[in-house]
VEXDREN-2710 file (C-alpha; in Angstrom, 1 decimal):
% VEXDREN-2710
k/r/px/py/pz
1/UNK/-35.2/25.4/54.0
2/UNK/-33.8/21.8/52.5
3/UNK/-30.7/20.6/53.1
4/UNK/-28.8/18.7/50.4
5/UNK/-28.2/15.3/51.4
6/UNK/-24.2/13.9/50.2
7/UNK/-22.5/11.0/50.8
8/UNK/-19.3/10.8/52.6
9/UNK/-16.5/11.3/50.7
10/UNK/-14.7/8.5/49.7
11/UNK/-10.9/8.0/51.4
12/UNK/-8.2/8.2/48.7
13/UNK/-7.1/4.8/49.4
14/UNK/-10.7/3.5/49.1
15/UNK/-11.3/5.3/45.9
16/UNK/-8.1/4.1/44.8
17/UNK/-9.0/0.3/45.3
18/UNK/-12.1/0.5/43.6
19/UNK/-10.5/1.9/40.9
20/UNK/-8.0/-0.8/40.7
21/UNK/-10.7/-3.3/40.7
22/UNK/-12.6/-1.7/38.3
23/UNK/-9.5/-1.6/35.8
24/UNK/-8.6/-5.1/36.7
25/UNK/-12.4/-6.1/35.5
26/UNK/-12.2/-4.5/32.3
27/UNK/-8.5/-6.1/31.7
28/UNK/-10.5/-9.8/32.6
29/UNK/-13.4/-9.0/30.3
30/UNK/-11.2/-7.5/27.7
31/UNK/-8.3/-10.8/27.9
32/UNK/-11.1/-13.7/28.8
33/UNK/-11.8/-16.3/26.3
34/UNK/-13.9/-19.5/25.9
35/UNK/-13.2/-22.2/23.6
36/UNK/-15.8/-24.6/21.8
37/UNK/-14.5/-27.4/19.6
38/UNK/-17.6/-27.8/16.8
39/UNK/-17.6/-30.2/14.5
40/UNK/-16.0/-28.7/11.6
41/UNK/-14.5/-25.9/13.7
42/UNK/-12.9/-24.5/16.6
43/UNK/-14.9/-21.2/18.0
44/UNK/-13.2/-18.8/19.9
45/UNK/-14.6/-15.9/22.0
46/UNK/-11.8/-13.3/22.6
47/UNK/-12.4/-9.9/24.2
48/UNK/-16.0/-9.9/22.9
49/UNK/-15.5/-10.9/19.4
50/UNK/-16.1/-14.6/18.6
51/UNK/-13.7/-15.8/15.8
52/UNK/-13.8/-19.7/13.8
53/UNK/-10.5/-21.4/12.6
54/UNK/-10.8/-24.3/10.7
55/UNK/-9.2/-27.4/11.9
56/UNK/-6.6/-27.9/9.2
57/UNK/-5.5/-24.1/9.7
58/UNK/-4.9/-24.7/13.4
59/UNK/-2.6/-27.6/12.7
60/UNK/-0.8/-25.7/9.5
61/UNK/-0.4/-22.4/11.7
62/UNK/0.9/-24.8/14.3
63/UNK/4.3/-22.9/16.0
64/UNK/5.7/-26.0/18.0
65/UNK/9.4/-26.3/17.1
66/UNK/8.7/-29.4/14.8
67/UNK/6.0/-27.5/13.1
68/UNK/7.9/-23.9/12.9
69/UNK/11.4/-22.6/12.5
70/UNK/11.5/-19.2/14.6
71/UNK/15.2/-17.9/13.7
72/UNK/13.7/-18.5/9.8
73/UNK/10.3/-17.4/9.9
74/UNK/9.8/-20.5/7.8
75/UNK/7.2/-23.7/8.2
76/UNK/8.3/-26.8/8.7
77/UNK/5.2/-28.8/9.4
78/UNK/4.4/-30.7/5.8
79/UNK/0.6/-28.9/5.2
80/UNK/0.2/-32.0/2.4
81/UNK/0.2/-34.4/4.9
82/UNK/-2.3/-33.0/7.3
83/UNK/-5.6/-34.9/7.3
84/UNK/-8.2/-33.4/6.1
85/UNK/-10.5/-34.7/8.4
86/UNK/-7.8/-33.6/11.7
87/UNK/-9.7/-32.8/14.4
88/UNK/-8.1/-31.8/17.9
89/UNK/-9.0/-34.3/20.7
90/UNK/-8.6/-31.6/23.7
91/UNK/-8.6/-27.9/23.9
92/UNK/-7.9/-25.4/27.2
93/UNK/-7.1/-21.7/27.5
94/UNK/-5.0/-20.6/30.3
95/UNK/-2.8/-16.8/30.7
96/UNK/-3.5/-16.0/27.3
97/UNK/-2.3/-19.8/25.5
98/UNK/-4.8/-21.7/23.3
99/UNK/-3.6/-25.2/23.8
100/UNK/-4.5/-27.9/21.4
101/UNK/-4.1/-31.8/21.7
102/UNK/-3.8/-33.7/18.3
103/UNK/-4.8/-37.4/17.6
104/UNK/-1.5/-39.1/18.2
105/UNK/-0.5/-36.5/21.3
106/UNK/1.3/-33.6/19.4
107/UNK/0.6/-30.2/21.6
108/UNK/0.5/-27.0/19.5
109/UNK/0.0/-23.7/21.7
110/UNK/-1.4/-20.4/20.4
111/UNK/-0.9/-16.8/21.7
112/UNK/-4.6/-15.6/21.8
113/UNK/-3.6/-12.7/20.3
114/UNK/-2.1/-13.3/17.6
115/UNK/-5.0/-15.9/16.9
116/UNK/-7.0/-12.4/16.6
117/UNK/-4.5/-10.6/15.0
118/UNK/-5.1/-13.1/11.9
119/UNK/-8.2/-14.5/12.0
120/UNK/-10.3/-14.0/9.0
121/UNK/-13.2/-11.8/11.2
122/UNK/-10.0/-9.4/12.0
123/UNK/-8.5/-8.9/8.6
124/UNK/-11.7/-8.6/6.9
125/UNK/-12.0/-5.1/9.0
126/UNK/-8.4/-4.5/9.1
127/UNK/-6.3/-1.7/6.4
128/UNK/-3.2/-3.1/5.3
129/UNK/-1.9/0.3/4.7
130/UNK/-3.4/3.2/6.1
131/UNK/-3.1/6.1/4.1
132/UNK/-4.2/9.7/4.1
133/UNK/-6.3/10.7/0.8
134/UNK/-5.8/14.4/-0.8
135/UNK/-6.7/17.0/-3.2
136/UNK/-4.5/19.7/-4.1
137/UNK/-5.9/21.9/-0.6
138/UNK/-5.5/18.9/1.9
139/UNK/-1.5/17.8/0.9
140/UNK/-1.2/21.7/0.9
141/UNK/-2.3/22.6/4.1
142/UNK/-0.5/19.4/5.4
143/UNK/2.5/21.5/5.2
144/UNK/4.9/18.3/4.6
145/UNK/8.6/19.1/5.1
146/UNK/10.6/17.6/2.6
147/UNK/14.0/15.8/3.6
148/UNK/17.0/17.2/3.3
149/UNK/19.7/15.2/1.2
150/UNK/22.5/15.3/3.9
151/UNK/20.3/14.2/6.8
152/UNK/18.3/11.7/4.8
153/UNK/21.5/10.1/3.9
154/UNK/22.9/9.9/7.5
155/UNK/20.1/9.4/9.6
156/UNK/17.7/7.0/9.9
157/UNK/14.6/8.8/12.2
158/UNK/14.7/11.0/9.1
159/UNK/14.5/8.2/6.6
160/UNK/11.5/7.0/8.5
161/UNK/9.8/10.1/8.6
162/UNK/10.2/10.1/4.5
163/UNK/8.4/6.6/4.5
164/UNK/5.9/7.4/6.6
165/UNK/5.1/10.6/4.9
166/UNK/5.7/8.6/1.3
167/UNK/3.3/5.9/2.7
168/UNK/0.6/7.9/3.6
169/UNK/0.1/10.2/0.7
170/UNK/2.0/8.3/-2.0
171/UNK/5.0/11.3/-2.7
172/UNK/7.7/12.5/-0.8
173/UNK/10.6/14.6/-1.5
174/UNK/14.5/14.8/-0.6
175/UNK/16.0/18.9/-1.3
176/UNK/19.4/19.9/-1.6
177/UNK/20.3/16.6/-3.4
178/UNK/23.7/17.3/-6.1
179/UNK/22.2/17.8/-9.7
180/UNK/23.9/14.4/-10.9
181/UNK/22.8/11.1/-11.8
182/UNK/25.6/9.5/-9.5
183/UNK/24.0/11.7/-6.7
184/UNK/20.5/11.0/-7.5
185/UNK/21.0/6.8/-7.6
186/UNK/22.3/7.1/-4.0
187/UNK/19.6/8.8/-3.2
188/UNK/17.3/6.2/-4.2
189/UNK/19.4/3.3/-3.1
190/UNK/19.2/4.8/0.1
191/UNK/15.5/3.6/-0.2
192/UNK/15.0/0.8/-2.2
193/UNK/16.7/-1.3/-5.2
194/UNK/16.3/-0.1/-8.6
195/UNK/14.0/-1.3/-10.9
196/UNK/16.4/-2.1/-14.6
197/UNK/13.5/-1.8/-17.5
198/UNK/14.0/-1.7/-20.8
199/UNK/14.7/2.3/-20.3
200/UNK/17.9/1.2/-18.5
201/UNK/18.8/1.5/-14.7
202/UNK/19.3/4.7/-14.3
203/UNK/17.6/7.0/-17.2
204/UNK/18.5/10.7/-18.5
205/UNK/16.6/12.5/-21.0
206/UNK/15.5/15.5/-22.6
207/UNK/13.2/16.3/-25.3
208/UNK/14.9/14.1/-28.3
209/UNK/12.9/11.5/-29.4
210/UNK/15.4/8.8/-28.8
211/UNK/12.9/7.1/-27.4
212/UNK/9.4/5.9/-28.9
213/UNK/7.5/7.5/-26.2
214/UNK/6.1/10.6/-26.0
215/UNK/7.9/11.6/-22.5
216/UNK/11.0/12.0/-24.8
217/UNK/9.0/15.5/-26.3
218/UNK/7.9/18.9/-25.0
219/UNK/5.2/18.4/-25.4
220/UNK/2.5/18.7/-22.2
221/UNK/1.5/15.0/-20.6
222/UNK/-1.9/14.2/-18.9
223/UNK/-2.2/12.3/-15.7
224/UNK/-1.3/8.7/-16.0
225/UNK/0.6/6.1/-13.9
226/UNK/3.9/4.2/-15.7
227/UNK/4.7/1.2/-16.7
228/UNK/1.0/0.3/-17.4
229/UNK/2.1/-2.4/-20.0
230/UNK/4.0/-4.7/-17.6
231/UNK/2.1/-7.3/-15.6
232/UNK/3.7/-5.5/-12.7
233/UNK/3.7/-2.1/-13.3
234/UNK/6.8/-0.7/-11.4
235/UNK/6.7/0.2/-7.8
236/UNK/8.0/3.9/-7.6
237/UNK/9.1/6.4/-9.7
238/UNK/12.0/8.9/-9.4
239/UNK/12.3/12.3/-11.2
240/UNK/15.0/14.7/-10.6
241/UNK/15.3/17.4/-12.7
242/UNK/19.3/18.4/-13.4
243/UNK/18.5/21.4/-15.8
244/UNK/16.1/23.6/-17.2
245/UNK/17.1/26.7/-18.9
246/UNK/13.3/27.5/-20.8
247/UNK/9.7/28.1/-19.0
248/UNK/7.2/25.9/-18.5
249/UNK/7.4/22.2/-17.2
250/UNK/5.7/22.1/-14.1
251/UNK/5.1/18.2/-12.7
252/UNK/1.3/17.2/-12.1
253/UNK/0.5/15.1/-9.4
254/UNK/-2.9/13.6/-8.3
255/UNK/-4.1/10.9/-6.1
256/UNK/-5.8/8.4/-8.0
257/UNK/-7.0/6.8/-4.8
258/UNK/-8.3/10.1/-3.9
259/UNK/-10.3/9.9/-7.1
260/UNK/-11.1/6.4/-7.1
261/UNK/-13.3/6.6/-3.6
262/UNK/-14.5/9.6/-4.9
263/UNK/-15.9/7.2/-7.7
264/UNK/-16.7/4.2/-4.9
265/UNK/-19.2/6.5/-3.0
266/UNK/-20.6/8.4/-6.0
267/UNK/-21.2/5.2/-8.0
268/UNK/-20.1/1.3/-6.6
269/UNK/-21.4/0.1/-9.6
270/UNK/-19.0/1.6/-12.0
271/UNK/-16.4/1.2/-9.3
272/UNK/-16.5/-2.1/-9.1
273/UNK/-16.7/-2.5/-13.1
274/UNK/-13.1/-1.0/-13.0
275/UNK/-12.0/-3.4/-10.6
276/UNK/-13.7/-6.2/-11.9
277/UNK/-12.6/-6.1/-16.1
278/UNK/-9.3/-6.8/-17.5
279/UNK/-8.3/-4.4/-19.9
280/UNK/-4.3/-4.6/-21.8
281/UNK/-1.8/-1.7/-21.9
282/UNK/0.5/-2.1/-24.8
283/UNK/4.7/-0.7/-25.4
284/UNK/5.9/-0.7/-28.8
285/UNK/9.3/0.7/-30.1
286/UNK/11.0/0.3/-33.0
287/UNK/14.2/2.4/-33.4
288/UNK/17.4/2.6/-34.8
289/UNK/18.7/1.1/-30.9
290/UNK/15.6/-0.3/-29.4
291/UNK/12.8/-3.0/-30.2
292/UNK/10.8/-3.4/-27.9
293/UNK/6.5/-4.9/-27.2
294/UNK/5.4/-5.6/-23.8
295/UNK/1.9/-6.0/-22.7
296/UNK/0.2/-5.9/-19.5
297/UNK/-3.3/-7.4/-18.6
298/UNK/-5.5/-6.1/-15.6
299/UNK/-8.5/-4.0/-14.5
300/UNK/-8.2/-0.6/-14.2
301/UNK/-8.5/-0.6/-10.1
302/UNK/-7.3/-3.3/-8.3
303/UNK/-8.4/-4.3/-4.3
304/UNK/-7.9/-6.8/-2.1
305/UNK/-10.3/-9.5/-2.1
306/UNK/-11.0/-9.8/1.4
307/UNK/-11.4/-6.5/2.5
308/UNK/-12.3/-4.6/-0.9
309/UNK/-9.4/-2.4/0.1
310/UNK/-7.8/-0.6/-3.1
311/UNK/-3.9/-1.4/-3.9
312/UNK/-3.3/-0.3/-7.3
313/UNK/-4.4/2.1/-10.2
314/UNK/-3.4/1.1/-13.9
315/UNK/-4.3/4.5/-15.8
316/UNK/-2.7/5.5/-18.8
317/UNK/-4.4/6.7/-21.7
318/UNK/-1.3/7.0/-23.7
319/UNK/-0.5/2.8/-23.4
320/UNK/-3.8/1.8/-23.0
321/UNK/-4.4/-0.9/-26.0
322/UNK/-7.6/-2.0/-28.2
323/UNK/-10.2/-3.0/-25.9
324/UNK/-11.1/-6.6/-26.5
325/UNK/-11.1/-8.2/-23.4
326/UNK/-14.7/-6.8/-22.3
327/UNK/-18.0/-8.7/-23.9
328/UNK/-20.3/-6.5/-26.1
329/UNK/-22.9/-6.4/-23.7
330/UNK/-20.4/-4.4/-21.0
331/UNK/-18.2/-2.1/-23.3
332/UNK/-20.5/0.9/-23.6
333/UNK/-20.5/0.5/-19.3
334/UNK/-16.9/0.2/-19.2
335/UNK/-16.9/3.6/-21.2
336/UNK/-19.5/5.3/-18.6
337/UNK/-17.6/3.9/-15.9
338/UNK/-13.8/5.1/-17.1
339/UNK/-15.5/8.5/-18.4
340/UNK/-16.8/8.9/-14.4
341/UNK/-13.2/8.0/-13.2
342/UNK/-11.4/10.1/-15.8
343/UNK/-13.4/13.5/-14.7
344/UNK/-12.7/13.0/-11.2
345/UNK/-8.6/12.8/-11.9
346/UNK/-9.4/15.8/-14.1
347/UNK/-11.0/18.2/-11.5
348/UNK/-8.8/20.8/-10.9
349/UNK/-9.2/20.8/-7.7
350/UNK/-7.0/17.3/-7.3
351/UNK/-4.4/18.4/-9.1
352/UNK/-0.9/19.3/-7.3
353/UNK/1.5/21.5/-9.3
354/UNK/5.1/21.3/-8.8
355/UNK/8.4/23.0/-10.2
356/UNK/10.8/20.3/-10.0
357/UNK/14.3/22.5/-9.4
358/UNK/17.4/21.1/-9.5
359/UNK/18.2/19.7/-6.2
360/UNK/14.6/18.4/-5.5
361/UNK/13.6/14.8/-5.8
362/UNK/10.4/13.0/-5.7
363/UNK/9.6/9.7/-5.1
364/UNK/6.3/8.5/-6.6
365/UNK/4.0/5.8/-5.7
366/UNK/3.1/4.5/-9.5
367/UNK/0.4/2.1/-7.9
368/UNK/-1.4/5.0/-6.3
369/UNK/-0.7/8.6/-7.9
370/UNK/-0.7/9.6/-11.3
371/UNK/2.1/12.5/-12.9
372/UNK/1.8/14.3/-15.9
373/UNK/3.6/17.9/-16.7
374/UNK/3.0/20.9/-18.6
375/UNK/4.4/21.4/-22.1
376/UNK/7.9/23.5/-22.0
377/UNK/10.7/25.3/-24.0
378/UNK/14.4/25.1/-24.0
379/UNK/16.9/22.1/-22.8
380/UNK/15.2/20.1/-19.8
381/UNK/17.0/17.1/-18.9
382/UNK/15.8/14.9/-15.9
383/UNK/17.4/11.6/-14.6
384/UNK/15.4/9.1/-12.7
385/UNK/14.3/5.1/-12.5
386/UNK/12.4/2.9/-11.2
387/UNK/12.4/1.2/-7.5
388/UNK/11.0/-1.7/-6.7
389/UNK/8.1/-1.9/-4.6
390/UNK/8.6/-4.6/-2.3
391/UNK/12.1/-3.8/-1.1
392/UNK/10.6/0.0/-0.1
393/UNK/8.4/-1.6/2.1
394/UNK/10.5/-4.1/4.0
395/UNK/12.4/-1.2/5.1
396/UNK/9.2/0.4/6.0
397/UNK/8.3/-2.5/8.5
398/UNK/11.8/-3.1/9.6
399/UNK/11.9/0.6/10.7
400/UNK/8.4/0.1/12.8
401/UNK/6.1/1.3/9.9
402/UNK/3.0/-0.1/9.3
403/UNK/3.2/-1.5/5.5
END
C-alpha cells in the first residue's frame, strides 16, 4: 500500500506574503517602463506594449505651466515655433513621470499613462464610443425601461441612465411627458440645445402639405436618416406624437450600424466603396412661405480614419440627388454596393415597430438609426426638432459617460 506524499501546509501568514509579493510583481511588470531616445523618435516600453512619439509631439503635448493652461484646458506653448529638428538632450522615468530635458534646459514631465492613453498604438485599437448593435429581437429582449418625464426632469442618475441607454443603441425614450410643444421643448432642453433649421425650432405638423416634403403626407415612409442634404446632417431627432384620432402610423426604427457591419463582414469591398465615394443629397422647396435648396456632399458611411470605426450613416432615398460625383468606371459598383446595404436595412428582421402615443418621446441618433412610419388615416399631429449633437455629448462625458 502507497502513501501519498504532501507538502506541508503553508502558514496563513506565509501564504499571505507570497501572495503579496506575487501581486506586487505583477504591479512592477505591469507599471515598468524603459525609455530609448532614437534618432527621429522617442520609444517607450510601458506595461508590455512599446509605443513611438515623435519629437515635435512630445514638445507640443508639453504640460509644463509655460507650455499648458490647466484651469483652461488650453495650449500655450506656440507649436509654430517648435523646431523641427527638436530633439530632447536627456530622458529618465521615475514613479510613473517621463521626464524630458530640452536644448536650452526647459523640463517637460509626462504621466506614463496618459502617454498610453493617447499614443497612436492605443487609439488605433481603442472605440471612441462603444455601442451595442441590434435587430428588432436583441433591443427587444434588452427590455430597456424608458424614463419617466417627472424623474427625468429632476434627477440626474436618471438622466444618465437615458444617455447611456441613448448612446449604446442610438434611441431612448421619456413616458408620461404632457402632450404639448412647450412640454416637449423642455424635454429636450433638458438634453441638449436645439438644432433651428429651416423647419423652425420647434416643428408641429400633420398631414397638410405645407411643406415640400413628403413627411408633411400620410403617406407610408421607408427607412432613411434626416437632414441628409446638410454638410452636417443634424445630430438627434425628436418625435412626440400629441394626437392621433385614425389607425395606422406606427414609427420604424432600425440600426443602420447594425446593417452596415452586417455589410463590413459580408462584403469589405462594397463597405468600403460606401465609405470611400462622395455622393450629394439635395432640399428643394418652393412654396407660397418657403424657398429653400441645400445640398450636402459625403459618402454614404463615414469612419474614422485611424481606427476604421463607423460614425455616421447618410441614407435617404427620398433626398438623395443625381449621382455625378462617382467616375464611370465605379457607378455600376456603387449600385451593387448600395443595393447590398439597402437589403440589409430592409430585412425584416431589423426593423423595430413603435406606436408613438401621446406622452412618449423618442430621441433618435440621426448619424446612426434610420425612422420611417407606416402610412395612416385621420388627424396625426407630432411636434419635434432637432438637437445638436455635440452639446448631447458633453453632457454625456461631464456625467462620467464614455462619449
Amino acid at each position: 500500500m502507497f502513501r501519498s506524499l504532501a507538502r506541508p501546509a503553508l502558514s496563513r501568514q506565509l501564504l499571505s506574503a507570497l501572495t503579496s509579493r506575487t501581486q506586487d510583481a505583477q504591479v512592477r511588470a505591469k507599471t515598468s517602463a524603459s525609455v530609448r531616445l532614437l534618432e527621429d523618435c522617442l520609444e517607450l516600453n510601458h506595461g508590455g506594449m512599446p509605443m513611438r512619439f515623435n519629437y515635435v509631439w512630445l514638445r507640443d503635448h508639453c504640460r509644463s505651466a509655460s507650455s499648458f493652461d490647466p484651469s483652461t484646458h488650453q495650449r500655450s506653448v506656440d507649436t509654430g515655433s517648435i523646431e523641427l529638428s527638436i530633439r530632447p538632450d536627456a530622458a529618465a522615468e521615475e514613479d510613473g513621470l517621463l521626464t524630458l530635458t530640452w536644448p536650452g534646459g526647459h523640463v517637460s514631465k509626462y504621466s506614463l499613462g496618459w502617454l498610453a492613453e493617447n499614443s497612436y498604438e492605443e487609439k488605433e485599437q481603442a472605440t471612441i464610443q462603444p455601442r451595442i448593435l441590434w435587430n428588432a429581437d436583441i433591443y427587444k429582449n434588452a427590455d430597456i425601461p424608458s424614463a419617466k418625464w417627472d424623474k427625468f426632469m429632476s434627477c440626474d442618475s436618471e438622466l444618465k441612465k437615458f444617455l447611456k441607454n441613448y448612446l449604446l443603441y442610438g434611441i431612448a425614450f421619456v413616458d408620461d411627458v404632457p402632450t404639448t410643444v412647450e412640454a416637449t421643448e423642455l424635454v429636450t432642453q433638458r438634453v441638449s440645445l436645439i438644432r433651428e433649421t429651416t423647419f423652425g425650432r420647434m416643428w408641429c405638423f400633420t398631414s397638410d402639405f405645407s411643406r415640400g416634403d413628403s413627411a408633411y403626407s400620410q403617406l407610408a415612409l421607408d427607412r432613411h436618416t434626416d437632414t441628409s442634404y446638410l454638410q452636417e446632417p443634424c445630430g438627434i431627432q425628436v418625435f412626440h406624437c400629441l394626437k392621433h384620432e385614425g389607425t395606422g402610423g406606427r414609427t420604424l426604427l432600425v440600426d443602420g450600424f447594425y446593417a452596415a457591419e452586417k455589410l463590413r463582414q459580408r462584403s469589405p469591398e462594397n463597405f468600403e466603396l460606401l465609405a470611400r465615394v462622395p455622393i450629394r443629397h439635395e432640399y428643394q422647396e418652393s412654396t407660397d412661405g418657403h424657398r429653400n435648396h441645400m445640398t450636402g456632399i459625403g459618402p454614404v458611411l463615414k469612419t474614422y480614419p485611424w481606427n476604421n470605426e463607423l460614425y455616421l450613416i447618410r441614407y435617404n432615398n427620398y433626398d438623395r440627388s443625381v449621382i455625378n460625383t462617382i467616375p464611370h468606371g465605379t457607378v455600376q459598383c456603387w449600385y451593387e454596393a448600395h443595393r447590398e446595404l439597402t437589403a440589409e436595412l430592409r430585412r425584416p428582421e431589423n426593423e423595430l415597430w413603435i406606436k408613438l402615443n401621446p406622452g412618449k418621446v423618442v430621441f433618435i441618433d440621426n448619424w446612426r438609426v434610420l425612422h420611417g412610419r407606416e402610412s395612416f388615416t385621420g388627424l396625426r399631429q407630432l411636434c419635434g426638432c432637432y438637437l445638436t449633437r455635440d452639446d448631447v455629448l458633453s453632457l454625456a462625458r461631464c456625467l462620467g459617460l464614455q462619449a
